[in-house]
C-alpha positions in Angstrom: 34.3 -12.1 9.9 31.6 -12.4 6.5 33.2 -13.8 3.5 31.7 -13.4 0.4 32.1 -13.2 -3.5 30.6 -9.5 -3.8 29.7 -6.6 -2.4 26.9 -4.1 -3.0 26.8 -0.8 -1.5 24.3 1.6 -1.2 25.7 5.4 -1.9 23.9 7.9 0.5 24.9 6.8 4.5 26.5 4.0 3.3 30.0 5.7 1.4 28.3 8.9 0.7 26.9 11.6 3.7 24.5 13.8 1.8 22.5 13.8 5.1 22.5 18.0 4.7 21.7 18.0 1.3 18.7 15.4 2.0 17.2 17.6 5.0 17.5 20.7 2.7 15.4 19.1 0.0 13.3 17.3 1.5 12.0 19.8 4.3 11.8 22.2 2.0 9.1 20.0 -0.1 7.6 19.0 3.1 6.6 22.1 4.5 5.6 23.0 0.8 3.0 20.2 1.4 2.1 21.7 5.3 4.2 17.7 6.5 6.3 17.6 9.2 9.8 17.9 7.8 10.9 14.7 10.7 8.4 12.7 9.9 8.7 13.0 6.1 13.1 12.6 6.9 12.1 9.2 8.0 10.4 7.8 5.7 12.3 9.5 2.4 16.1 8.0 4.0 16.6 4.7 1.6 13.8 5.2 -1.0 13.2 6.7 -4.1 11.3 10.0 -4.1 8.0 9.0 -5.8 7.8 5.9 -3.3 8.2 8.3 -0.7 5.5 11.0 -1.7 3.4 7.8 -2.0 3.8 6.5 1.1 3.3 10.1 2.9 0.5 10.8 0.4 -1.2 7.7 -0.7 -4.2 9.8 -2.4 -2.2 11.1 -5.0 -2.0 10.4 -8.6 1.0 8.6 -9.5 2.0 10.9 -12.3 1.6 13.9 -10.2 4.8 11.9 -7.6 6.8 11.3 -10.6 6.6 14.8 -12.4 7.5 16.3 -8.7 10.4 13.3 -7.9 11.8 14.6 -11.3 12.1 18.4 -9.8 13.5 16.9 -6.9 15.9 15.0 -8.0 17.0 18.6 -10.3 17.3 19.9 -7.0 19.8 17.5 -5.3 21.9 16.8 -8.3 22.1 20.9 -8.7 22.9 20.7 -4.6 26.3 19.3 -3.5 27.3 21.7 -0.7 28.3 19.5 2.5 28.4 16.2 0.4 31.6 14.4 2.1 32.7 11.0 2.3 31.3 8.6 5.1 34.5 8.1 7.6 36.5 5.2 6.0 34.8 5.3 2.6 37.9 6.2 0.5 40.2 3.6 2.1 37.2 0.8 1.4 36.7 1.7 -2.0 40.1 1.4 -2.9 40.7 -2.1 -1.1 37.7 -3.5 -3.4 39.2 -2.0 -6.5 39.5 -5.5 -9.0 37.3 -7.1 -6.7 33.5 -7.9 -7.5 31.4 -4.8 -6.5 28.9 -2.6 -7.4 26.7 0.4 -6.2 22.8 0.2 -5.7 21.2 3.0 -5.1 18.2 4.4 -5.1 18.8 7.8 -6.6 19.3 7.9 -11.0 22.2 7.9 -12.8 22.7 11.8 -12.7 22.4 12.1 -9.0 24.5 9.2 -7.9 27.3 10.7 -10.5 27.2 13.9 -9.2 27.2 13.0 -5.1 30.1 10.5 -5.8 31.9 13.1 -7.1 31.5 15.4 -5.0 32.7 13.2 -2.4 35.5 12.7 -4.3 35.0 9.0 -4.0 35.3 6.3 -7.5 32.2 5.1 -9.2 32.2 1.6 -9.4 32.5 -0.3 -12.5 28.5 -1.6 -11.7 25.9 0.5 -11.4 22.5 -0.4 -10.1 20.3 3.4 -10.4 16.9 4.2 -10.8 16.5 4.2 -14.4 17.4 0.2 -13.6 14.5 -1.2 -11.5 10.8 -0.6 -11.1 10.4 -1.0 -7.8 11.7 0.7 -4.5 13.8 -0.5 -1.9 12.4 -2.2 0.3 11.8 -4.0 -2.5 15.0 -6.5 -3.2 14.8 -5.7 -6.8 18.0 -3.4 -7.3 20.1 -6.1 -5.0 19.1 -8.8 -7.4 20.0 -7.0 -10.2 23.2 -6.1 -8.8 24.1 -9.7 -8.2 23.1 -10.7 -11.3 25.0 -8.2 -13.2 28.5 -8.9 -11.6 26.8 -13.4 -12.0 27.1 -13.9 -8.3 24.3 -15.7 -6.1 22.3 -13.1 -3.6 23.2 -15.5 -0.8 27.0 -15.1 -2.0 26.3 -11.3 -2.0 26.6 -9.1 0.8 24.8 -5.6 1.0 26.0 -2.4 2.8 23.4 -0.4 3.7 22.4 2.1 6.3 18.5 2.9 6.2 15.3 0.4 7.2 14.8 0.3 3.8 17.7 -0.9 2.6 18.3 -3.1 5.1 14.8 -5.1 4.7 15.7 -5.0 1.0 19.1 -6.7 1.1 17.2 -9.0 3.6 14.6 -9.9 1.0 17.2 -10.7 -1.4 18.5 -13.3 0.5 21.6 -11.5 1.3 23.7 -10.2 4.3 23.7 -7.3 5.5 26.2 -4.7 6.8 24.6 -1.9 9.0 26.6 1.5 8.7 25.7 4.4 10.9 24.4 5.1 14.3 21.2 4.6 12.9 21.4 0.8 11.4 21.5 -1.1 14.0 17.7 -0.8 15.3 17.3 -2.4 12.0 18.7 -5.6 12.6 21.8 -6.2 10.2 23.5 -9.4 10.1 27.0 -7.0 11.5 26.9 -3.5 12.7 29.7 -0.9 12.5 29.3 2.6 13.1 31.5 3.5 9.6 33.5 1.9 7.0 36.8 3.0 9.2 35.6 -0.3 11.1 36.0 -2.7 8.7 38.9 -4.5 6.8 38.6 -6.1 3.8 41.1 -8.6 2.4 40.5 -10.5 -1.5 42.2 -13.2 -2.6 41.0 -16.2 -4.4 38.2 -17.6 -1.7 36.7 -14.5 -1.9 35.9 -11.3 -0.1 36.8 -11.4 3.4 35.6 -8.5 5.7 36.8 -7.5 9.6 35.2 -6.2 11.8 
């Protein structure tokens, strides 16, 4: 059991499986730069686009990653074919609904809008995007700002998050981390469930209590 006075949840893995629309674009822009579209899969999972193309290709001009994250992010907004709700997602949602919550994600306002919807799942009142930090996850930046938007303490936060970046970053925050996915739990989370159909969440006035 975690109790705690908000939750902030990362879209893709977490409530959102884009996984097929990720591999599309991202492969696709890998071999376009002769990388190995595995290798460039695990680092892109979690971050935003231009930290990725950084981190693959560190000699590169900085305005030449953010004129390309720009096309890429055209492409997955434009791209919603397999976008489906991570197992349980729905159901979560909808217990949280009045409760303190908000997404944090590192894709922009246009992408997040358009993979929610397509997952037929409900944007939350709070909305951490891109446009909103300057920094990548790992960087705790977009968690802070998530707690500090809904005025809740990180350490009376807890994050939901299913990629090594996301999970250091709710770390550095201060926070707690939930680990969705296979995936998560070879990065360490404070709990680990293998989708939201796991856990139970009951409000009341102590606070956000989650089952696991």
């Amino acid at each position: 059991m975690l109790t705690g006075r908000a939750l902030l949840l990362d879209m893709d893995g977490t409530l959102v499986d884009s996984h097929a629309v990720v591999e599309r674009c991202w492969s696709r822009w890998a071999r376009e730069k002769g990388l190995d579209p595995a290798a460039v899969l695990a680092v892109a999972h979690g971050r935003q686009g231009h930290a990725t193309m950084a981190e693959l290709l560190p000699d590169r001009p900085v305005e030449v990653n953010l004129v390309e994250n720009r096309e890429l992010l055209a492409q997955e907004t434009a791209d919603t074919e397999g976008i489906v709700p991570v197992a349980g997602a729905p159901a979560f949602l909808a217990a949280l609904d009045g409760a303190p919550h908000a997404l944090v994600t590192s894709a922009d306002v246009a992408l997040s809008t358009a993979r929610m919807g397509a997952a037929d799942l409900p944007l939350p009142a709070v909305r951490v995007t891109a446009e909103d930090v300057r920094a990548s996850k790992p960087d705790p930046e977009g968690f802070l700002r998530g707690a500090e938007l809904l005025g809740i303490a990180p350490a009376d936060c807890i994050v939901f998050e299913d990629s090594e970046a996301g999970i250091a970053a709710g770390k550095a925050a201060g926070m707690r981390v939930v680990g969705v996915g296979p995936q998560a739990a070879r990065f360490s989370p404070d709990v680990h469930v293998d989708d939201l159909t796991a856990v139970t969440v009951t409000v009341d006035g102590e606070g956000i209590h989650l089952a696991f």
